[in-house]
N, C-alpha and C positions, 0 to 999 in steps of 0.2 A: 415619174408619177403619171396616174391616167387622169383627165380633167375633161370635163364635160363643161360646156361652155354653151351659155343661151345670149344671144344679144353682141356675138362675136365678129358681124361683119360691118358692124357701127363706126365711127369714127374714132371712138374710143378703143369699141372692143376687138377691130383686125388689128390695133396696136399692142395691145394685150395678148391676143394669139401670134403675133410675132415674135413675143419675148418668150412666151409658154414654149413655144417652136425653138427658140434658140436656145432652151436649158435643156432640150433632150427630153422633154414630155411626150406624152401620146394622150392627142387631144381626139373627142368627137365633137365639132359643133354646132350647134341645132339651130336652121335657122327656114324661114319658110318658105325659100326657094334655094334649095342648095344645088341646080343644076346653073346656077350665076356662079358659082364658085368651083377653084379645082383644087380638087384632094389631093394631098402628099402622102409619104411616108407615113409622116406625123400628126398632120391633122387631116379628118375625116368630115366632110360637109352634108350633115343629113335632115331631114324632115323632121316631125313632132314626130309620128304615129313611126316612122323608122328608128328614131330615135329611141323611144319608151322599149321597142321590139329590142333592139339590140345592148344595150345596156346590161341586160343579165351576163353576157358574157361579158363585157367590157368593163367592168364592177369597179365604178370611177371611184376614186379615193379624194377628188375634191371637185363641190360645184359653183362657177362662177357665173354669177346671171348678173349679165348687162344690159339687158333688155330694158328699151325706154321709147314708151311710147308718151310723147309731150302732149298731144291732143292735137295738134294743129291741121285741121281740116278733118280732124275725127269726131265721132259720139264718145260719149261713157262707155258705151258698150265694149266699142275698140281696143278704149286705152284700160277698160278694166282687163279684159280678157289677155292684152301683152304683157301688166306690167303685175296680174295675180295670176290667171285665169292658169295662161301656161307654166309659170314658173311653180308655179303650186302643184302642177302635174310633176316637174320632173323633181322635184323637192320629196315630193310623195316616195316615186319611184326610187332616186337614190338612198334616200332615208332607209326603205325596207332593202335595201342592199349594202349598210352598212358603210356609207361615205361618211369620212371624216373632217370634214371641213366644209360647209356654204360660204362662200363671199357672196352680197349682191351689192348692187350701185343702190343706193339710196336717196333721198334730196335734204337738202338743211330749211327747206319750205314748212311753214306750218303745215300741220298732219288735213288741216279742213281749205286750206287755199286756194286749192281748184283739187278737180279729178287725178288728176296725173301726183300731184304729192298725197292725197290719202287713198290711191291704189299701192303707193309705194308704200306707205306706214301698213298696209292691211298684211302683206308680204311680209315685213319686219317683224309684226307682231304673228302671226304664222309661224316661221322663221325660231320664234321664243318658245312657243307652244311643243313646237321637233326637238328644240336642244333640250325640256324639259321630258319630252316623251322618250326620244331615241336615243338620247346620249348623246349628239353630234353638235359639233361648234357652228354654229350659225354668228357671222359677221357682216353687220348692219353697215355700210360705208358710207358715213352722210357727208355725199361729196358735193363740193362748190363748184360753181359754175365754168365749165373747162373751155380752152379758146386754146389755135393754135393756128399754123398755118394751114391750107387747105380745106380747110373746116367745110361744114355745110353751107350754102348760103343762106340756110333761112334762119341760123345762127344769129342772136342779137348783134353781136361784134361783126362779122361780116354785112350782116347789110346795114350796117351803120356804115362799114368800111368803103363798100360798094357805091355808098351814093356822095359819101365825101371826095370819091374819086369822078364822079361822075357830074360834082360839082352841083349835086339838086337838091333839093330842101330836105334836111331831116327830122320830120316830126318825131317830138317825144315827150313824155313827162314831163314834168317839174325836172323830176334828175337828184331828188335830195334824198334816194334810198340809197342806201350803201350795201356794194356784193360784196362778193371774195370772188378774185376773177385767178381761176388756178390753172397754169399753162398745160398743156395737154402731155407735156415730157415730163410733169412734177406727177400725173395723176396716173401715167402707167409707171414711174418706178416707185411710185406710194403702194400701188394695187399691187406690184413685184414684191416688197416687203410684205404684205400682208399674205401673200400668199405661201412665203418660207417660213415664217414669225415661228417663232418655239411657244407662242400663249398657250396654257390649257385654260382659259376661260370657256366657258361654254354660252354665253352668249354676252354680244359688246357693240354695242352703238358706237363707232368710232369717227370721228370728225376729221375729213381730207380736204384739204384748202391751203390758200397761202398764207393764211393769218394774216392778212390785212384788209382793210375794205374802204376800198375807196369810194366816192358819192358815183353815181353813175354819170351825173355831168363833170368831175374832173374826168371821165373815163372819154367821155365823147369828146371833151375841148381839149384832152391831150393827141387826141386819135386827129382830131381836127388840124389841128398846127402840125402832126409829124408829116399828113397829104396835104399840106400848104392849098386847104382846099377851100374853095369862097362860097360852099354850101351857105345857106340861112343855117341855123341852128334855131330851132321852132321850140326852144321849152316850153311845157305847156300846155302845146296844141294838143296832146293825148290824154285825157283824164289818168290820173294817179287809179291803180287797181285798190277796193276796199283791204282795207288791212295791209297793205303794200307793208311787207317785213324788210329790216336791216341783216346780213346774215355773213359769216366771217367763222370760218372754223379757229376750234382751242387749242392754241401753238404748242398749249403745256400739254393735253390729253396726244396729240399728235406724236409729241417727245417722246411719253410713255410707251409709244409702239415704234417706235423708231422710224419714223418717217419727218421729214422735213421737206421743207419747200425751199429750192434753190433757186427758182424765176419770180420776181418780184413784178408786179401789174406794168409798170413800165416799160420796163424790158421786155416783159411777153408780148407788151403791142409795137415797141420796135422792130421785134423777130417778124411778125403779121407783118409788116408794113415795107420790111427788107430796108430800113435806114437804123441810121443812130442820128444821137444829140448830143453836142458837144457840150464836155460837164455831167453826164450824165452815164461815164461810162465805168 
């Protein structure tokens, strides 16, 4: 299969292009320095404006946009034009070339929360407007918050992790909102199923998570005791965000498409952490 791919050198997404590479696809992936990456065989690393140019021949038959610009040290402007601006280019583009398939990464974040989740709904609802014009299935993936080893560090979970090793004060919330904290190996072979799936729906908000949610402070005082670490734990110190949402994908909608979650929040932060707990195994 040929696969065009936006947002592919992310932490997520070279995991994703790994697995597209190990089924025998022939990928292009558009990213905005693809002289930091080397081309295979199989996949192809190229610019926007190279990109749009060559796609006529390449006439991808599904498009995966993981592109995610979070905000952090950015404007609106930034994170509009990563997370609509371009993908609404190559959406365009494939659409009038007859691609059958969009994935994007989506957030389970209210649509008004910040910038970063209603650039994401503006794409989704986009997204609906193709599958009713073009005919093409457009798949909204409202996925939870992924965590795994090596991750970024400016990843919540790691630098939480990073100062509990480093034994230094963790400021934070209250701690009484509740994620879905979804292991990074549960959300590329969820994205693998979605990408094979036999659905003829033409457009579906589909919810990727582990179906549980734990408060964010069992998350740090578990994380705390596996680095036997004598941090302060400062709840509090950080004002709660207005509207601060609870958020947990639906185990039963997840069924429906056949994806399951096999790493439970525990487990995923003993894999980060390289121990186990006795009892716990």
């Amino acid at each position: 299969m040929r696969v065009l791919v936006s947002g592919g050198t992310g932490y997520l997404g070279s995991r994703v292009i790994k697995k597209l590479e190990a089924g025998n696809n022939q990928i292009i992936c558009m990213t905005r320095s693809p002289l930091l990456y080397t081309s295979s065989q199989r996949v192809s690393y190229v610019d926007l404006q190279t990109c749009l140019k060559t796609l006529g021949e390449f006439l991808p038959e599904m498009y995966i946009n993981m592109v995610c610009c979070y905000g952090r040290g950015t404007g609106n402007e930034e994170i509009l034009e990563a997370n609509f601006g371009v993908p609404a280019k190559l959406l365009q583009r494939t659409a009038e070339l007859g691609v059958g398939r969009v994935i994007t990464i989506g957030t389970s974040l209210p649509n008004r929360f910040n910038m970063y989740a209603y650039s994401k709904k503006l794409f989704s609802d986009l997204g609906s407007w193709y599958a009713e014009q073009y005919g093409i299935q457009f798949f909204n993936v409202v996925m939870e918050q992924f965590y795994g080893k090596n991750m970024p560090e400016d990843r919540f979970v790691q630098t939480v992790v990073d100062r509990l090793r480093r034994n230094e004060p963790v400021h934070l919330t209250a701690g009484t909102q509740k994620r879905d904290f979804l292991h990074i190996e549960d959300a590329v072979d969820m994205l693998e199923t979605l990408v094979y799936c036999e659905s003829q729906e033409k457009y579906a908000n589909i919810p990727v998570g582990s179906g549980e949610a734990p408060s964010v402070r069992e998350v740090v005082e578990y994380l705390a005791m596996l680095t036997h670490s004598k941090s302060p734990l400062l709840f509090g110190s950080i004002p709660m965000r207005p509207n601060e949402p609870n958020t947990v994908a639906d185990r039963e909608i997840m069924e429906k498409w056949g994806i399951r979650a096999h790493w439970d929040w525990k487990r995923g932060m003993r894999d980060i952490i390289g121990n186990t707990v006795e009892g716990e195994l």
